[in-house]
matplotlib code that plots the C-alpha trace (Angstrom):
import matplotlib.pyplot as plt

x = [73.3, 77.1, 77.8, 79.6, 81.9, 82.3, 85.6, 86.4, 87.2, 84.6, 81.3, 79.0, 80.1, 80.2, 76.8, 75.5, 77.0, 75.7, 71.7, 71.7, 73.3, 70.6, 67.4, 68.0, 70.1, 68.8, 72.5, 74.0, 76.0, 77.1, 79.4, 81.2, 85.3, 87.2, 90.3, 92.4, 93.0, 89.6, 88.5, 90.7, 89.3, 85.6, 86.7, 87.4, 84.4, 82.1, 82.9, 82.1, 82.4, 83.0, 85.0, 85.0, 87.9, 88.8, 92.6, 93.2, 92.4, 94.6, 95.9, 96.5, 95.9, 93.4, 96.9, 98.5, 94.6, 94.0, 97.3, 96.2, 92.7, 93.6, 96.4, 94.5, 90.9, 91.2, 88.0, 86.9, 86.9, 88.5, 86.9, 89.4, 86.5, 89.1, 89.4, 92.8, 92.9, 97.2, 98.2, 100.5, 97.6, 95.8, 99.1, 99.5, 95.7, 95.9, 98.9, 98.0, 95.2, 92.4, 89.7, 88.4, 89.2, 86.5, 86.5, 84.7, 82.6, 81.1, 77.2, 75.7, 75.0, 78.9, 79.2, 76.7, 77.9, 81.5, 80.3, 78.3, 81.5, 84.1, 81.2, 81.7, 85.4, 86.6, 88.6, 86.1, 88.4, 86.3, 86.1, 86.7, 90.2, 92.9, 93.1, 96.6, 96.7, 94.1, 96.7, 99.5, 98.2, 96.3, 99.4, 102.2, 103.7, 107.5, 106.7, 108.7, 107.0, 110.3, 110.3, 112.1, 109.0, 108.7, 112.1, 110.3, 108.2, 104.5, 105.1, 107.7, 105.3, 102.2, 105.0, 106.0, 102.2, 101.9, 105.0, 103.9, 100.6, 102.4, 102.0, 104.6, 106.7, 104.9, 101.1, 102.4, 103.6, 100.5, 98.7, 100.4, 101.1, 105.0, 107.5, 108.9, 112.2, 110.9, 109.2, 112.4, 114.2, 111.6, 111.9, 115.7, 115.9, 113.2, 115.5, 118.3, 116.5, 115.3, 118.5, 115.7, 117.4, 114.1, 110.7, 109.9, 111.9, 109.9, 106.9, 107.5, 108.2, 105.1, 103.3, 104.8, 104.3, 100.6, 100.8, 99.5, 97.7, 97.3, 93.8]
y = [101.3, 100.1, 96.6, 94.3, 91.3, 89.4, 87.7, 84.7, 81.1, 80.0, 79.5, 80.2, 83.1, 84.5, 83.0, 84.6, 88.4, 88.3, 87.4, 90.2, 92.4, 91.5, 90.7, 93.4, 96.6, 95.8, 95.7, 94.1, 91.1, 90.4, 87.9, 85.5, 84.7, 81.6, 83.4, 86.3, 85.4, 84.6, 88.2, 89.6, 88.0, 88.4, 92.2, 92.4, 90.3, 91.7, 95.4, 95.7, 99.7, 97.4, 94.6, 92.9, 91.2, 88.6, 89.6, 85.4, 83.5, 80.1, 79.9, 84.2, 86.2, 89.5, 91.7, 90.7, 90.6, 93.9, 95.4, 94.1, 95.1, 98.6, 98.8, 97.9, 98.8, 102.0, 103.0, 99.9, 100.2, 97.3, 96.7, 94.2, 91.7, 89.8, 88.2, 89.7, 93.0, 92.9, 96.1, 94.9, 93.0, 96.7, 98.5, 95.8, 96.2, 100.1, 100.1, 97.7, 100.2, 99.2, 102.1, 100.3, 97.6, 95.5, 92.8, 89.7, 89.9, 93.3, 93.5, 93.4, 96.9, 98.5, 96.4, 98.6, 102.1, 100.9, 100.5, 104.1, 105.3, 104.7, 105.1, 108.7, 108.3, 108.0, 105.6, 103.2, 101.2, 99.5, 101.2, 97.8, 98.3, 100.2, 103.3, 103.7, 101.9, 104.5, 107.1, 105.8, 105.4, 108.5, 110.9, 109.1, 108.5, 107.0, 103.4, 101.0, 98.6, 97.4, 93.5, 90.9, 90.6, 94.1, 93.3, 90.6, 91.7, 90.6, 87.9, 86.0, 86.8, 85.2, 81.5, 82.3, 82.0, 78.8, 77.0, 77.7, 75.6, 72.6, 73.6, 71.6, 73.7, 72.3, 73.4, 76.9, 77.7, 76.2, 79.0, 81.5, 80.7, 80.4, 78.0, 75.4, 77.0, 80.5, 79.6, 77.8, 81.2, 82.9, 80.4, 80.1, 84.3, 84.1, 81.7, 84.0, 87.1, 85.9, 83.7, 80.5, 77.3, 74.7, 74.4, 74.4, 77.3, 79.0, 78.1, 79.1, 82.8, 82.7, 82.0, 84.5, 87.4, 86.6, 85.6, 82.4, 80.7, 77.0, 76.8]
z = [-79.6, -79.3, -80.7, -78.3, -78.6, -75.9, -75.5, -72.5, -72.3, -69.8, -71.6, -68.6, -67.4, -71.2, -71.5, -68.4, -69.4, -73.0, -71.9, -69.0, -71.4, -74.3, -71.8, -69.5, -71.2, -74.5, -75.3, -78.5, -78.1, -81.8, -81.3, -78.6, -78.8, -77.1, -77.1, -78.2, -81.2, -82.2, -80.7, -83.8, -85.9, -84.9, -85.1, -88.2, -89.2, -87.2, -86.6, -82.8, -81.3, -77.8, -76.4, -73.4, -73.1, -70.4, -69.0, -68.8, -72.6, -74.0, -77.2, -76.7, -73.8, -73.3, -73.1, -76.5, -78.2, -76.8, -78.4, -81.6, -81.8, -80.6, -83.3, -86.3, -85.1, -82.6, -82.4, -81.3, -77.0, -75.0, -71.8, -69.7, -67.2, -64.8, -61.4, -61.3, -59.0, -59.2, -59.9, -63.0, -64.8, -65.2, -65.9, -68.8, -70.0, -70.7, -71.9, -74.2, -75.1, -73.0, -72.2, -69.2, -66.4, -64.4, -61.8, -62.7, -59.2, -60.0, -60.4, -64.0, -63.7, -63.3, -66.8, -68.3, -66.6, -67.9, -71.3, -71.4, -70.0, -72.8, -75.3, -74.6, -74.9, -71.2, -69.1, -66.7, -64.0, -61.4, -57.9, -56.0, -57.5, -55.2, -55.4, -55.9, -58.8, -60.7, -59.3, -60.3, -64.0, -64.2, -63.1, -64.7, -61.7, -62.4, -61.2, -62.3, -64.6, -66.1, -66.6, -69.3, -71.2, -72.7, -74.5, -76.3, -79.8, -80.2, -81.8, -79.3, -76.9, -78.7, -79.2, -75.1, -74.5, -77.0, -76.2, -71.9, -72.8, -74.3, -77.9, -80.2, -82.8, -85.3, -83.9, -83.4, -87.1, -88.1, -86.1, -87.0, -91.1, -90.7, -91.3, -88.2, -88.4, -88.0, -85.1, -83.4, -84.4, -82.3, -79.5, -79.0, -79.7, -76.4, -74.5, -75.3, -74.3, -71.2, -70.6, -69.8, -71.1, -71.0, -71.7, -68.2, -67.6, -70.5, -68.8, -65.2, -66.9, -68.9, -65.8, -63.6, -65.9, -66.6, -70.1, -69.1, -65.9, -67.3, -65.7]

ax = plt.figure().add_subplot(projection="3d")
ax.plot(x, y, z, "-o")
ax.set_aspect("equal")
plt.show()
C-alpha cells in the first residue's frame, strides 16, 4: 500500500481528500503539508512513495516544491490536484517532475485510478484536460514555452514568490538560513533579470506567471 502526503493550503478540501482516501480506498495518508516548503520537509521525514501536491501553495508554490522533491527524492511520485486547466500550469508541473496532473473537481475515484497509475510508473493527466495539451507534451511538440522566469535559478524564484506575498527582506533570510544582504543580492539580480524596478512590479510578474495568486 503506497504512502501518501498530502500537500494544500486549504484545510477542508485537504481534510475531505485524506478521510475518502483512508475510509474508503483504505489508502495511507501519512502526513498533511500547508505549503511547499513544508511538503519537503515532510518528505524527508516521512518517506511518502506519493504526493499530491496542490499547483497554488504560499510561502512556496507546488511547481518549485515539486522540483525539489523530485531532485532529492525521485522515486517519490508527484501528483499536481489544481483548479487550474491553463495549459502552462501542466507544462510547468511535469517539467518540474510531476508523474500526474488532476483537476480539483474530479470525483474521488480518478484520485485513486491516478494514484495506481504512477504507482506502476506511468504518467496520469486528467481527461477533463484538453487534449492538446497531453499531445503537445507527450510528442515533444516544439511549443514555445519560453518565458523570463526560466532564466531565474530556484532560489530567486522561491524570494520572487516571498517578496510577491509581502514578505520583508528580513522574514525571507530567516526562511531560508541566509544573510539580509544575500537575499537583497537575489532580489536586485531578479529586478535586473526581469528589468522590473518595484515591488509592485515584482509582484504583478509573480502573479502573471503563476508563482503566486495572493488568494
Amino acid at each position: 500500500m503506497p504512502k501518501i502526503l498530502l500537500a494544500d493550503d486549504h484545510i477542508i478540501l485537504r481534510q475531505g481528500l485524506r478521510s475518502v482516501l483512508e475510509k474508503e480506498f483504505r489508502l495511507d495518508v501519512v502526513g498533511e503539508a500547508n505549503n511547499g516548503r513544508e511538503a519537503i520537509e515532510l518528505v524527508k521525514q516521512l518517506k511518502p512513495d506519493i504526493v499530491i501536491m496542490d499547483v497554488s501553495m504560499p510561502d512556496m508554490n507546488g511547481v518549485e516544491a515539486t522540483r525539489h522533491i523530485t531532485a532529492e527524492s525521485p522515486q517519490v511520485k508527484v501528483i499536481a490536484l489544481s483548479m487550474h486547466t491553463d495549459k502552462q500550469f501542466v507544462y510547468d508541473m511535469l517539467n518540474a517532475g510531476a508523474s500526474g496532473y488532476l483537476l480539483k473537481q474530479c470525483a474521488y475515484d480518478e484520485v485513486q485510478h491516478a494514484i495506481t497509475t504512477v504507482m506502476r510508473n506511468k504518467k496520469y493527466i486528467s481527461p477533463d484536460i484538453t487534449g492538446v495539451v497531453i499531445q503537445d507534451y507527450v510528442e515533444q511538440k516544439s511549443v514555445n514555452q519560453s518565458k523570463e522566469a526560466d532564466h531565474l535559478t530556484s532560489k530567486e524564484r522561491e524570494i520572487l514568490q516571498m517578496v510577491a506575498e509581502g514578505k520583508s527582506t528580513k522574514e525571507i533570510a530567516v526562511v531560508l538560513h541566509v544573510s539580509i544582504p544575500t537575499v537583497e543580492t537575489h532580489r536586485r539580480n531578479i529586478m535586473e533579470k526581469l528589468q522590473l524596478h518595484s515591488v509592485a512590479d515584482l509582484t504583478k510578474y509573480a502573479i502573471r506567471i503563476g508563482l503566486t495568486t495572493l488568494e
